[in-house]
PyMOL Python script that loads the backbone (N, CA, C, O; Angstrom):
from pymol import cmd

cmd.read_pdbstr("""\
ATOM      1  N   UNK A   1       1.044  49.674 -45.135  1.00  0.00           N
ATOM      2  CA  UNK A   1       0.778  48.453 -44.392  1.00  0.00           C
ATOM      3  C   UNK A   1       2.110  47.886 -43.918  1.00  0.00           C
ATOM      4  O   UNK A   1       3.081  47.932 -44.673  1.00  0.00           O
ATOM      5  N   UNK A   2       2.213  47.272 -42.517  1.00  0.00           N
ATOM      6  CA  UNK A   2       3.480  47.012 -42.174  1.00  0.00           C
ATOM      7  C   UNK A   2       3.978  45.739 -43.060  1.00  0.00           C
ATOM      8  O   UNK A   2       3.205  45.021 -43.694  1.00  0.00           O
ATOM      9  N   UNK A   3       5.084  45.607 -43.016  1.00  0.00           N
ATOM     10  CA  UNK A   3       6.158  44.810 -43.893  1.00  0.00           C
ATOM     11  C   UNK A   3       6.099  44.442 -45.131  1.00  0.00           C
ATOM     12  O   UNK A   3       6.706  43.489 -45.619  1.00  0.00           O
ATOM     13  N   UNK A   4       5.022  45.528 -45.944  1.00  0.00           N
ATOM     14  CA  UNK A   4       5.006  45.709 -47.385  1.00  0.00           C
ATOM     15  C   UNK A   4       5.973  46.681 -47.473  1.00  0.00           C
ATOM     16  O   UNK A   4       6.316  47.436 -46.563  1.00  0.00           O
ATOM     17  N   UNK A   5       6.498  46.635 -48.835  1.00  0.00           N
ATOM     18  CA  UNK A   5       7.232  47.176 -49.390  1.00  0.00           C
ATOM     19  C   UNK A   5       6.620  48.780 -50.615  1.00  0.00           C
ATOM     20  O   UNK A   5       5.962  48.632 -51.644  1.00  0.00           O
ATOM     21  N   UNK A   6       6.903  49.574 -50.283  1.00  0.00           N
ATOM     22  CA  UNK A   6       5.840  50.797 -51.134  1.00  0.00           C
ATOM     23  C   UNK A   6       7.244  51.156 -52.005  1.00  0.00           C
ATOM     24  O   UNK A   6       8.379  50.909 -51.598  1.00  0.00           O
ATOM     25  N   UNK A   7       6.863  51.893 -53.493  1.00  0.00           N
ATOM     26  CA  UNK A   7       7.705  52.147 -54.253  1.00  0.00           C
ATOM     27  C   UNK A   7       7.439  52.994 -55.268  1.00  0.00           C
ATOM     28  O   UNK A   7       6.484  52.780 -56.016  1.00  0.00           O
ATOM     29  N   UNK A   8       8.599  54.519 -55.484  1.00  0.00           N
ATOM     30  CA  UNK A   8       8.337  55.035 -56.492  1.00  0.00           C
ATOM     31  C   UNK A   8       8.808  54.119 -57.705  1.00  0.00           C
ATOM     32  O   UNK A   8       9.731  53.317 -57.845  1.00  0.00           O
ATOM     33  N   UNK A   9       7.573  54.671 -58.685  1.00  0.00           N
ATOM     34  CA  UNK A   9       7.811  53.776 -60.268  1.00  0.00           C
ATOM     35  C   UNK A   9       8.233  54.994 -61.155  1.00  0.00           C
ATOM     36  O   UNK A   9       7.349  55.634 -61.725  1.00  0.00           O
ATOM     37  N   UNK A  10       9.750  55.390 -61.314  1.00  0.00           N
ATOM     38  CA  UNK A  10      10.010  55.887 -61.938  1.00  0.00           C
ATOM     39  C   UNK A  10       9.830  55.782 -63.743  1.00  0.00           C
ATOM     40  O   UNK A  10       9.630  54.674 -64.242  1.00  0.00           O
ATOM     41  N   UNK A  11       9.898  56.698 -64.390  1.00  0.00           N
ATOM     42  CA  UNK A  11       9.612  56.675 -65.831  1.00  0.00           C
ATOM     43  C   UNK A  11      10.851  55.453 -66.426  1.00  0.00           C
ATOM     44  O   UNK A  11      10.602  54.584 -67.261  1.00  0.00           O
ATOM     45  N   UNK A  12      12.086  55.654 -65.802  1.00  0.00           N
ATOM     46  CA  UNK A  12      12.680  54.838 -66.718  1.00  0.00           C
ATOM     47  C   UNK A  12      12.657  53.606 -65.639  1.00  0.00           C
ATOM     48  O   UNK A  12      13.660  53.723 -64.934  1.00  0.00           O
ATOM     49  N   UNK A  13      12.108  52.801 -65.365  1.00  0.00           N
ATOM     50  CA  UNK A  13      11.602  51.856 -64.098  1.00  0.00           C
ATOM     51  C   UNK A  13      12.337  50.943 -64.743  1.00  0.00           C
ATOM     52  O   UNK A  13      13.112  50.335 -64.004  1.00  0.00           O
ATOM     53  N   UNK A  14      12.361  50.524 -66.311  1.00  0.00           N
ATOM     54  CA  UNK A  14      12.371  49.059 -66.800  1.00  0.00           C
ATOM     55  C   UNK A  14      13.926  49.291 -66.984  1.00  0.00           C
ATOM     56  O   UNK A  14      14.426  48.241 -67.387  1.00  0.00           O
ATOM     57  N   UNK A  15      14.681  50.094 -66.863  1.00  0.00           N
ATOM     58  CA  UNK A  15      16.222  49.652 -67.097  1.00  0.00           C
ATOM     59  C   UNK A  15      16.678  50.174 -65.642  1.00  0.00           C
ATOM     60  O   UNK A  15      17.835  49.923 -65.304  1.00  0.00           O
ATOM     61  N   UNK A  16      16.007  50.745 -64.934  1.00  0.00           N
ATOM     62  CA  UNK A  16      16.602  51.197 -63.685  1.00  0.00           C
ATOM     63  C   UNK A  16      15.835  50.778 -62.220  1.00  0.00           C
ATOM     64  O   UNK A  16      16.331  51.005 -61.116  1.00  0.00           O
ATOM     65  N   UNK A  17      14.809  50.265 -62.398  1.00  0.00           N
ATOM     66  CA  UNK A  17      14.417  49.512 -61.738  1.00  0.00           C
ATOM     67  C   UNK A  17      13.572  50.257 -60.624  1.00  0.00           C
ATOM     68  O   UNK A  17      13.587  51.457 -60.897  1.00  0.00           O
ATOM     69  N   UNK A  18      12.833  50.008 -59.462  1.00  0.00           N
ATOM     70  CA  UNK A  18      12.071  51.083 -58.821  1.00  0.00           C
ATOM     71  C   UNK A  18      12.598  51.555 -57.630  1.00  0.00           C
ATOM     72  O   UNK A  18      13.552  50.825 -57.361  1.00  0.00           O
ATOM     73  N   UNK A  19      12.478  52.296 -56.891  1.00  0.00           N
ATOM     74  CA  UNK A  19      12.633  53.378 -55.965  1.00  0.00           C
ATOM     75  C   UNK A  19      11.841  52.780 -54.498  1.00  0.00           C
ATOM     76  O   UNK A  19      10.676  53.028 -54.191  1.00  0.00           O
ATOM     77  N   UNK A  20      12.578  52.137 -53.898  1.00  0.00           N
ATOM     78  CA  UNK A  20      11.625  51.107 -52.308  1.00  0.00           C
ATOM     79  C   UNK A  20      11.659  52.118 -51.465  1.00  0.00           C
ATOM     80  O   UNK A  20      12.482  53.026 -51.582  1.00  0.00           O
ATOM     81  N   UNK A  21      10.858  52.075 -50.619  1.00  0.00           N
ATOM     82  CA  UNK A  21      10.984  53.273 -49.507  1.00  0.00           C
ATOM     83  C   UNK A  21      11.293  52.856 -48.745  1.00  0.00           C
ATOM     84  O   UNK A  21      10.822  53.421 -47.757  1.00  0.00           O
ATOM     85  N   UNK A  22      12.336  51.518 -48.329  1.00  0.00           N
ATOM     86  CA  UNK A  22      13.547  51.174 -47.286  1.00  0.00           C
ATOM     87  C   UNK A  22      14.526  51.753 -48.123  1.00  0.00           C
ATOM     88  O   UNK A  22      15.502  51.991 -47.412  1.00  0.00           O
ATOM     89  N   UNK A  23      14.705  52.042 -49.109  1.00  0.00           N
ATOM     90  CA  UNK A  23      16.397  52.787 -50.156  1.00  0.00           C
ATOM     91  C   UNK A  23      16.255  54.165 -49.637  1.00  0.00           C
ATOM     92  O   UNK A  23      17.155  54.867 -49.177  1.00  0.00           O
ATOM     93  N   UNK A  24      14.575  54.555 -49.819  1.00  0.00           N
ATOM     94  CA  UNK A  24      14.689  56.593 -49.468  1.00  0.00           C
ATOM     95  C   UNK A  24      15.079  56.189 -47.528  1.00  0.00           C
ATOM     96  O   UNK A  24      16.114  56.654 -47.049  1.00  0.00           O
ATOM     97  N   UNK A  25      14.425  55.596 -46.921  1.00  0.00           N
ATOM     98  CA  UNK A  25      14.749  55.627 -45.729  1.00  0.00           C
ATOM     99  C   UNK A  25      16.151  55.328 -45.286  1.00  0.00           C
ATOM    100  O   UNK A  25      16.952  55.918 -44.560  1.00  0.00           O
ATOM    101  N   UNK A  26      16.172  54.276 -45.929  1.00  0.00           N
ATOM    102  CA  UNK A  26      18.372  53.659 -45.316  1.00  0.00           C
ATOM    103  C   UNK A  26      18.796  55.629 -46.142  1.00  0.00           C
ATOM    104  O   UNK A  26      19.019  56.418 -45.224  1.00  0.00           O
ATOM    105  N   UNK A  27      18.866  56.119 -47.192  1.00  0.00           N
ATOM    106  CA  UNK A  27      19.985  56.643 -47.940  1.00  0.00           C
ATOM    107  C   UNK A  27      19.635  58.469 -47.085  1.00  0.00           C
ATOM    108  O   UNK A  27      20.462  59.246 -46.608  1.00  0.00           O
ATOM    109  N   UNK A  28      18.311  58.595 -47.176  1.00  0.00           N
ATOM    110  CA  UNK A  28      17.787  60.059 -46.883  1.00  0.00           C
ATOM    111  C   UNK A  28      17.400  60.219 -45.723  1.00  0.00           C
ATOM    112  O   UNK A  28      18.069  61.148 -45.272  1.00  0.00           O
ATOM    113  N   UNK A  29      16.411  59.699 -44.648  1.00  0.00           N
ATOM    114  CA  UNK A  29      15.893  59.839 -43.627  1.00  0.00           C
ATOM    115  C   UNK A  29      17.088  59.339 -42.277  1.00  0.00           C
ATOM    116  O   UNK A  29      17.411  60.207 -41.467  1.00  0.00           O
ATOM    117  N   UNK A  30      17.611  58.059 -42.158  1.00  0.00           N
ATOM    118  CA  UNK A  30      18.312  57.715 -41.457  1.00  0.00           C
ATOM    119  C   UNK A  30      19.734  58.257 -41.187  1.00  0.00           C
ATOM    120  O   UNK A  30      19.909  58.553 -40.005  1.00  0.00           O
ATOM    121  N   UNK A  31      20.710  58.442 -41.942  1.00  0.00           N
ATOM    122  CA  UNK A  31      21.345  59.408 -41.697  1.00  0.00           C
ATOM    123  C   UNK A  31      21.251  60.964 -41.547  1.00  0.00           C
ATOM    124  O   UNK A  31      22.253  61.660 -41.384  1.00  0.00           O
ATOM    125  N   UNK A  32      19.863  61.506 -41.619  1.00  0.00           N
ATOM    126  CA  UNK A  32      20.140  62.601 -40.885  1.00  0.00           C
ATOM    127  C   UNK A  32      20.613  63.223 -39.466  1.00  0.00           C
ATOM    128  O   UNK A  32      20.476  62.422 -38.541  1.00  0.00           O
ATOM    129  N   UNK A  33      21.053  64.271 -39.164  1.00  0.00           N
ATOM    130  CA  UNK A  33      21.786  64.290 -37.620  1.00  0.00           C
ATOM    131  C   UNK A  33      20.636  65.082 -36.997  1.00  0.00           C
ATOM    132  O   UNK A  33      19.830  65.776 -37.616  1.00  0.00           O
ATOM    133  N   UNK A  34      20.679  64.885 -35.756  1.00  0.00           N
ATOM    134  CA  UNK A  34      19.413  65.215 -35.366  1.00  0.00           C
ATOM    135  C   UNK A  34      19.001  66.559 -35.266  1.00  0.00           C
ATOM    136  O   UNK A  34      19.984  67.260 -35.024  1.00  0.00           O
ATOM    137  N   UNK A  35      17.980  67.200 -35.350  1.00  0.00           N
ATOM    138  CA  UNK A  35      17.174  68.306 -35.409  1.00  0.00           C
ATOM    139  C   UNK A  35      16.829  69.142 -36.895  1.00  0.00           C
ATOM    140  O   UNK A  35      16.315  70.247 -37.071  1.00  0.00           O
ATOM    141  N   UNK A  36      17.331  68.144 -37.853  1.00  0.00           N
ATOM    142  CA  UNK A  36      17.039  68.521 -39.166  1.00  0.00           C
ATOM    143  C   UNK A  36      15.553  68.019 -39.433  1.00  0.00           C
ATOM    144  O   UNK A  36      15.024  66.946 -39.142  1.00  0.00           O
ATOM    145  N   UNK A  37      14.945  69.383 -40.219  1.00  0.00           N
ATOM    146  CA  UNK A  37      13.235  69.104 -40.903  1.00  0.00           C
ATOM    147  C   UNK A  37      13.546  68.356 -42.252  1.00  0.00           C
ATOM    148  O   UNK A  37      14.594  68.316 -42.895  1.00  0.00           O
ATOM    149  N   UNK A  38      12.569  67.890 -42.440  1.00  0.00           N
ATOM    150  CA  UNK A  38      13.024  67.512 -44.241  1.00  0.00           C
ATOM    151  C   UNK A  38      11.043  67.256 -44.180  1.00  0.00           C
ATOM    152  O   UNK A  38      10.288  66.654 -43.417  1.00  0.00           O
ATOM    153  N   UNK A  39      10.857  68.103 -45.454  1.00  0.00           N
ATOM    154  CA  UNK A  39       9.797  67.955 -45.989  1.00  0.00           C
ATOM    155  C   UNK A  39       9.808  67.462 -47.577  1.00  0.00           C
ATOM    156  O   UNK A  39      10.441  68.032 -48.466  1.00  0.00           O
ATOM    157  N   UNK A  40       9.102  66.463 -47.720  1.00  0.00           N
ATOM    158  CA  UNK A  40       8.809  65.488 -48.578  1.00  0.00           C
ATOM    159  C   UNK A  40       7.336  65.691 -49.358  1.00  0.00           C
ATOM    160  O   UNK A  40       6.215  65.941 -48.916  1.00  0.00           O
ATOM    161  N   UNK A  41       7.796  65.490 -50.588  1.00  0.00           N
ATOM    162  CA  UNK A  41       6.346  65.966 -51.213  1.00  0.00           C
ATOM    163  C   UNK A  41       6.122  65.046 -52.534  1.00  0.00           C
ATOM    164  O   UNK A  41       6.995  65.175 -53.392  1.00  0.00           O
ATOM    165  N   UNK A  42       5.493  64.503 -52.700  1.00  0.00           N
ATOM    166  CA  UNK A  42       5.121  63.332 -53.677  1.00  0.00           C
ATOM    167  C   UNK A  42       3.454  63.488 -54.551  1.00  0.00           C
ATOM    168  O   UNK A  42       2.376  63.216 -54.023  1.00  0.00           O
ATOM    169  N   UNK A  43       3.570  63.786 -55.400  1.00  0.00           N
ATOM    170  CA  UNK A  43       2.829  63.807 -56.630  1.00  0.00           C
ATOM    171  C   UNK A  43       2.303  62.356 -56.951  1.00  0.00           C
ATOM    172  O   UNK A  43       2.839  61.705 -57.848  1.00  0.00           O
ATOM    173  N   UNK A  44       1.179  61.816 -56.165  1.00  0.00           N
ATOM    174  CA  UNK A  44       0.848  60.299 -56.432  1.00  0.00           C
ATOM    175  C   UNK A  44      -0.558  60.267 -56.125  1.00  0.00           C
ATOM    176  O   UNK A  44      -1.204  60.914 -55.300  1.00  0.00           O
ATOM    177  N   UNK A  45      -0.947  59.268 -57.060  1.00  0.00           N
ATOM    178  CA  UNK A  45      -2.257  58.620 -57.242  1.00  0.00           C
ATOM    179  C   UNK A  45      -3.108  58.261 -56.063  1.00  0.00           C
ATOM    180  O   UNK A  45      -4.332  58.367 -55.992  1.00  0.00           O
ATOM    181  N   UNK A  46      -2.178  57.763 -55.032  1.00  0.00           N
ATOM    182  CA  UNK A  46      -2.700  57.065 -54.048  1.00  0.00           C
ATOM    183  C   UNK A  46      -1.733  57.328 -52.909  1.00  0.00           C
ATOM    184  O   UNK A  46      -0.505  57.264 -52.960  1.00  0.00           O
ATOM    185  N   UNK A  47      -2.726  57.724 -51.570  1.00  0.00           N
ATOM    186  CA  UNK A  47      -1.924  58.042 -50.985  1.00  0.00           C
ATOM    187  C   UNK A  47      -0.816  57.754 -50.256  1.00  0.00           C
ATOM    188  O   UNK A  47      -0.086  58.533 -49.643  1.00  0.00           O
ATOM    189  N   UNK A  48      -0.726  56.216 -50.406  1.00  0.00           N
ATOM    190  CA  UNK A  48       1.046  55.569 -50.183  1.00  0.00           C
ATOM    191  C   UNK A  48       1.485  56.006 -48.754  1.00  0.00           C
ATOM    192  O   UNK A  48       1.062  56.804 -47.918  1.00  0.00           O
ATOM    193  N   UNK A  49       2.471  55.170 -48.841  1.00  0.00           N
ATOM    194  CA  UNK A  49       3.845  55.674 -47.492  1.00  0.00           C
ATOM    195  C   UNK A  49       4.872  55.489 -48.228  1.00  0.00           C
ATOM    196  O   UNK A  49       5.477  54.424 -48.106  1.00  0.00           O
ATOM    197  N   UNK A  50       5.301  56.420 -49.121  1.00  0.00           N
ATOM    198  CA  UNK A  50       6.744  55.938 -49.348  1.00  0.00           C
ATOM    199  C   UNK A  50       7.888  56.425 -48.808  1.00  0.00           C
ATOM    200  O   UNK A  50       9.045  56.056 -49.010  1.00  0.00           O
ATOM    201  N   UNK A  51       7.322  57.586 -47.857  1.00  0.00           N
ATOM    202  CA  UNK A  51       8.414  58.293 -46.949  1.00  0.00           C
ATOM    203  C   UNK A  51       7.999  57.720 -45.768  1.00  0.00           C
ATOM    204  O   UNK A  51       7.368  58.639 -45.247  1.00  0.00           O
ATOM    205  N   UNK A  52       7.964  56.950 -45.153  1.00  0.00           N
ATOM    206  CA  UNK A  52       6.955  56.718 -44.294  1.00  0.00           C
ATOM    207  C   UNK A  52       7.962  56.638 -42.588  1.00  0.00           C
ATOM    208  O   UNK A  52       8.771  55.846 -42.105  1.00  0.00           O
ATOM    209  N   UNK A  53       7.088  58.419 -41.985  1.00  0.00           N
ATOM    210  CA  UNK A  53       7.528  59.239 -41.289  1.00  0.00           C
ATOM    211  C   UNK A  53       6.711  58.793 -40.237  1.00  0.00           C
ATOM    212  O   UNK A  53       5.719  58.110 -40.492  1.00  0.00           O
ATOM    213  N   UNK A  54       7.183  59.272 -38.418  1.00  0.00           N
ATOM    214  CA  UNK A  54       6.220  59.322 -37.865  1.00  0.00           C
ATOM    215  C   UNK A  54       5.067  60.366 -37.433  1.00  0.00           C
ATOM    216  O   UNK A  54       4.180  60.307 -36.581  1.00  0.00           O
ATOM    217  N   UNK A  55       5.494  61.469 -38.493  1.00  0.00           N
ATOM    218  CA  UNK A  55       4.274  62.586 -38.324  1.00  0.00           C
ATOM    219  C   UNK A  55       3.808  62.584 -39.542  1.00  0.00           C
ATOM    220  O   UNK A  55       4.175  61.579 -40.150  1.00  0.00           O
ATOM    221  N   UNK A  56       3.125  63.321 -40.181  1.00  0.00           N
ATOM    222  CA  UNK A  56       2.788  63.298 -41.576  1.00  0.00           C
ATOM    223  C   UNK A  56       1.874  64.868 -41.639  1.00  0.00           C
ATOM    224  O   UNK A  56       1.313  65.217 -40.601  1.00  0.00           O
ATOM    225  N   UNK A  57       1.789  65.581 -42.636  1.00  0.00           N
ATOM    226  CA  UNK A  57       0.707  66.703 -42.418  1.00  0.00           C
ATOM    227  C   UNK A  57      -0.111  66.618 -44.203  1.00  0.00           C
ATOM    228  O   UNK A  57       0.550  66.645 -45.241  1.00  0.00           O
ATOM    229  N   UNK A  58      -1.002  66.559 -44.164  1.00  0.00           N
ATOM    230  CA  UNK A  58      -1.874  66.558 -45.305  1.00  0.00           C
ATOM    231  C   UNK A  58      -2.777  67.961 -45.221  1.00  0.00           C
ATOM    232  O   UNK A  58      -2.479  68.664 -44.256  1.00  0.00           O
ATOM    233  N   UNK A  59      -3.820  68.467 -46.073  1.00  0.00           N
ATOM    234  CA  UNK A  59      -4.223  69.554 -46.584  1.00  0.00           C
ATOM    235  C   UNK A  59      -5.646  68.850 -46.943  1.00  0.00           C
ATOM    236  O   UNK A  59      -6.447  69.581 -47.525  1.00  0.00           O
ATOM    237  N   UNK A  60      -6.030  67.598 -46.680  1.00  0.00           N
ATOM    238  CA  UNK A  60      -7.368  67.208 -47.000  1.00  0.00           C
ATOM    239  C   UNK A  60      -8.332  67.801 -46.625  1.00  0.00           C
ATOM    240  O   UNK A  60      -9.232  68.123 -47.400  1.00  0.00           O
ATOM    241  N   UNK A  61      -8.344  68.113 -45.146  1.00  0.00           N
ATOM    242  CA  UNK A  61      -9.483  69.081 -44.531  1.00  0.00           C
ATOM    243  C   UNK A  61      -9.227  70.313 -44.314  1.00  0.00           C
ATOM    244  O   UNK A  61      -9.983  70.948 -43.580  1.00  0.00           O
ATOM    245  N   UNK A  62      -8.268  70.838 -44.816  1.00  0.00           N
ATOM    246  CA  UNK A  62      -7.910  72.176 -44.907  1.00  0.00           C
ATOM    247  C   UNK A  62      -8.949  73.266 -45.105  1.00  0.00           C
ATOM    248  O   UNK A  62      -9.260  73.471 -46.279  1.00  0.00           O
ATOM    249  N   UNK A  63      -9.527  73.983 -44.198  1.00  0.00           N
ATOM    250  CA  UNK A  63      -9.559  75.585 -44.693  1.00  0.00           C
ATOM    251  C   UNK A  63      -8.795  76.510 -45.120  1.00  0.00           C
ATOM    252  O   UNK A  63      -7.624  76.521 -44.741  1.00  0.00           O
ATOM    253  N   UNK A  64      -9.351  77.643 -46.137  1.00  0.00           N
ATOM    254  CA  UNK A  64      -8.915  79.026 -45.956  1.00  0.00           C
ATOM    255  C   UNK A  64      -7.589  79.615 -44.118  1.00  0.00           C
ATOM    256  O   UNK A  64      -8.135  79.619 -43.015  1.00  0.00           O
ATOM    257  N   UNK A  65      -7.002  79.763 -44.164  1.00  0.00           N
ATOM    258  CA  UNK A  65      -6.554  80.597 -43.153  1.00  0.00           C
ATOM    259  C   UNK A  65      -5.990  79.433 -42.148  1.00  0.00           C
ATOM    260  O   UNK A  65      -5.026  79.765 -41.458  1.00  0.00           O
ATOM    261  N   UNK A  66      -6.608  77.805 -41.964  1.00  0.00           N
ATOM    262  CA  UNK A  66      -5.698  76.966 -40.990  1.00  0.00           C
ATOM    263  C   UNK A  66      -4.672  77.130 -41.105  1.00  0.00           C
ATOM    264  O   UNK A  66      -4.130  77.597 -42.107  1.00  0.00           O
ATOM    265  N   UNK A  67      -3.932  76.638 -39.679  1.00  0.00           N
ATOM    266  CA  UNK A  67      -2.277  76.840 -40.008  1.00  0.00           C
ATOM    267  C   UNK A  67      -2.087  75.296 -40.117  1.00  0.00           C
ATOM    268  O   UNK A  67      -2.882  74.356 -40.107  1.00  0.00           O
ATOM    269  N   UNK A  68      -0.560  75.404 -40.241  1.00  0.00           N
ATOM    270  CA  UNK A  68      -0.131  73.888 -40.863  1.00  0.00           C
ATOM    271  C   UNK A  68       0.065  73.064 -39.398  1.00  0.00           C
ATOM    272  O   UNK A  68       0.305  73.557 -38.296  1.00  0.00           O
ATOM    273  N   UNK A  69      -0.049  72.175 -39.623  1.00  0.00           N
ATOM    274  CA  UNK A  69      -0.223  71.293 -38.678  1.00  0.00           C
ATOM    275  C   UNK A  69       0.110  69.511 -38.484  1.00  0.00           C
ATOM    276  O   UNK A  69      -0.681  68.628 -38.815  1.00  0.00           O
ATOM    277  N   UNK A  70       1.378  69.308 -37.913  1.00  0.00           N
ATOM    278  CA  UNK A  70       1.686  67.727 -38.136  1.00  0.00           C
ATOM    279  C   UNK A  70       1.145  66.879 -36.962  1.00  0.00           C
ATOM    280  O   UNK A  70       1.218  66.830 -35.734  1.00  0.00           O
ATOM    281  N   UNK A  71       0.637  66.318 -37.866  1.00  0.00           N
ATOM    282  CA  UNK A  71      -0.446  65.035 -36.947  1.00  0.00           C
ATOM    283  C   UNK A  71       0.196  63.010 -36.866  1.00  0.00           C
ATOM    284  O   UNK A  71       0.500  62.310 -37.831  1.00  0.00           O
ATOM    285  N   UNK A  72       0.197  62.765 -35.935  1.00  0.00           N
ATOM    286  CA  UNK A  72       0.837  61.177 -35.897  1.00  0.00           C
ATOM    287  C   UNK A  72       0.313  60.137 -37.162  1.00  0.00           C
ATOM    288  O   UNK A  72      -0.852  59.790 -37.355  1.00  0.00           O
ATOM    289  N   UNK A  73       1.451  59.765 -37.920  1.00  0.00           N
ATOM    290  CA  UNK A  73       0.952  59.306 -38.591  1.00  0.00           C
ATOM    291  C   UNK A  73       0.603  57.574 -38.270  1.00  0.00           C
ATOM    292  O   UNK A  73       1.301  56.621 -37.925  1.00  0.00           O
ATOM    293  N   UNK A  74      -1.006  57.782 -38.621  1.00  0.00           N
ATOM    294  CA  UNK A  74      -1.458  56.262 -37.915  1.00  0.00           C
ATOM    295  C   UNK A  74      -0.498  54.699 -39.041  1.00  0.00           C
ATOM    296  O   UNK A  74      -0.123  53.577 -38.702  1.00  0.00           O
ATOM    297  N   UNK A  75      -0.475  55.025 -39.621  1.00  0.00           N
ATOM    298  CA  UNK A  75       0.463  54.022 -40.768  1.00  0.00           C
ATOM    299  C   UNK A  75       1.910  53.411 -40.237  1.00  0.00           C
ATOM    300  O   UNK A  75       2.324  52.276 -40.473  1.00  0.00           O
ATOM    301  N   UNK A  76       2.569  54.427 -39.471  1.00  0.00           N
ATOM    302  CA  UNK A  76       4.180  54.495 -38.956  1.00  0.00           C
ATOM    303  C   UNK A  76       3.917  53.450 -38.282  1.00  0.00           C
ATOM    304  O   UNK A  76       2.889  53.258 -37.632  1.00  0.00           O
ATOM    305  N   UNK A  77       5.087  52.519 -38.435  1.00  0.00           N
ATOM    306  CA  UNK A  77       5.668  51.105 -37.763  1.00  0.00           C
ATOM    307  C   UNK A  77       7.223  51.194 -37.276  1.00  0.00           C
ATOM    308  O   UNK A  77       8.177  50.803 -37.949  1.00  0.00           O
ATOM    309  N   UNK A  78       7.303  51.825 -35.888  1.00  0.00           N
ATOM    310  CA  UNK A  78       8.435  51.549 -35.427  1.00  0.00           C
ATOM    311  C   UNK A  78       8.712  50.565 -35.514  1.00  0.00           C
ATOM    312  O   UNK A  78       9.930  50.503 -35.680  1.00  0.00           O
ATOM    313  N   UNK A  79       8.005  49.103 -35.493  1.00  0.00           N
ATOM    314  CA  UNK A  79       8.726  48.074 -35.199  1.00  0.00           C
ATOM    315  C   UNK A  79       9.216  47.620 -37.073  1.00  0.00           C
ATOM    316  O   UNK A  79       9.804  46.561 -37.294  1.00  0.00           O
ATOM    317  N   UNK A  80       8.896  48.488 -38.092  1.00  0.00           N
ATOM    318  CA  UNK A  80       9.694  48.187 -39.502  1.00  0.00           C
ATOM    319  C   UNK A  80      10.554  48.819 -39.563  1.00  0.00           C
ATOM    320  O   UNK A  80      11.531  48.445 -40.211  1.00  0.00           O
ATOM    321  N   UNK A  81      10.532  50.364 -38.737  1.00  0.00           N
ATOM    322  CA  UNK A  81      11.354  51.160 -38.926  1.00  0.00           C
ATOM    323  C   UNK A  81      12.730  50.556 -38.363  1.00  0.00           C
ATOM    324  O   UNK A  81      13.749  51.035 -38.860  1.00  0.00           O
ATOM    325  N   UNK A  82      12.856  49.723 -37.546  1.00  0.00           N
ATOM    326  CA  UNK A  82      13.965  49.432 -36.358  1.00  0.00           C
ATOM    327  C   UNK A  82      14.218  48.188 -37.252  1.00  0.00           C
ATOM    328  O   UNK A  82      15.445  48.194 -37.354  1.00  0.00           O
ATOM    329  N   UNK A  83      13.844  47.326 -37.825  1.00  0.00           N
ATOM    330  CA  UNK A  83      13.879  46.063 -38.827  1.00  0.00           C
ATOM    331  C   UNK A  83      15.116  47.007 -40.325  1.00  0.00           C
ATOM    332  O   UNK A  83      16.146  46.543 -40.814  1.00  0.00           O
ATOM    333  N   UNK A  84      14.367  48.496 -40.670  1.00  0.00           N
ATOM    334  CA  UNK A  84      15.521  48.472 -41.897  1.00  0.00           C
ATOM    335  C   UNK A  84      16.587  49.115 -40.923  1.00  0.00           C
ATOM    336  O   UNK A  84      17.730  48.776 -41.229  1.00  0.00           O
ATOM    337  N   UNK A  85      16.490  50.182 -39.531  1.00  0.00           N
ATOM    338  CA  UNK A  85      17.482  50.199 -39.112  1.00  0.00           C
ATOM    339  C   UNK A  85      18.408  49.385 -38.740  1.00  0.00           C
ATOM    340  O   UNK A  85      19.498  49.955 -38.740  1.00  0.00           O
ATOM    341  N   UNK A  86      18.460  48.320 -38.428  1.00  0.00           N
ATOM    342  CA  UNK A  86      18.855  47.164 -38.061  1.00  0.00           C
ATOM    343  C   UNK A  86      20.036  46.593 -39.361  1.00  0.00           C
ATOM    344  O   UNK A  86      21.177  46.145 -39.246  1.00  0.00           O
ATOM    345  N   UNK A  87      19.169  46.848 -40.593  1.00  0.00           N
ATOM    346  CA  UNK A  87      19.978  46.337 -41.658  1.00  0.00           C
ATOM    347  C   UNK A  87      21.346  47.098 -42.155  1.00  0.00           C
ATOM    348  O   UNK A  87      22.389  46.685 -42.662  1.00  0.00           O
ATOM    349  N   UNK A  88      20.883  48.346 -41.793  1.00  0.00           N
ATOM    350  CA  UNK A  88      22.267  49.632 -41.588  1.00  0.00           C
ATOM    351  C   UNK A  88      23.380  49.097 -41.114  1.00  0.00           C
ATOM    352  O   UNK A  88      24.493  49.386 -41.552  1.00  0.00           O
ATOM    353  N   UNK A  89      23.124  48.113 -39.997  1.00  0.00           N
ATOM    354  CA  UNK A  89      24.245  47.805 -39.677  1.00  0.00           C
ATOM    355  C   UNK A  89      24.549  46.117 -39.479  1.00  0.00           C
ATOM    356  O   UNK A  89      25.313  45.648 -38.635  1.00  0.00           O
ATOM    357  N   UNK A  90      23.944  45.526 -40.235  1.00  0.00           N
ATOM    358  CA  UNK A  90      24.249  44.405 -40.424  1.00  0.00           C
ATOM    359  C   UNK A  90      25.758  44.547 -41.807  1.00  0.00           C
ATOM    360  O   UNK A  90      26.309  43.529 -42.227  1.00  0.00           O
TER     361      UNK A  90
END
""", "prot")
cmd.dss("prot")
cmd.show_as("cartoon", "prot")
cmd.util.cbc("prot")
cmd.orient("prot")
């Protein structure tokens, strides 16, 4: 949801505190140089945005034999994405 904040809850959460997905975006996604893939894979309850990309590919309706396939992800908010870019360089 736009201008919520999504977050891994790591095991040691209570002395290290949690994992925002503006920290994975400012530290991992934003400095990449361009034409690099990075596939992201998260083991979670619910299906979240904590990488929150503008393609996304899931396996929900998957058959036998489909090929893989990245679809727009309806969730993506350029206009949050440009809000933590923004903070990069504040």
């Amino acid at each position: 949801v736009e201008s919520y904040d999504e977050a891994i809850i790591p095991s040691d959460f209570e002395t290290s505190g949690l994992i925002r997905d503006t920290l994975i975006f400012k530290t991992l996604i934003a400095p990449m140089k361009d034409g690099v893939t990075v596939t992201c894979m998260f083991d979670a309850c619910d299906k979240g945005v904590i990488c929150e990309l503008p393609y996304c590919w899931s396996t929900k309706n998957d058959r036998p034999g489909d090929s893989v396939q990245m679809v727009l992800n309806d969730d993506f908010s350029f206009v949050r994405m440009l809000k933590v870019v923004k903070t990069l360089y504040e």
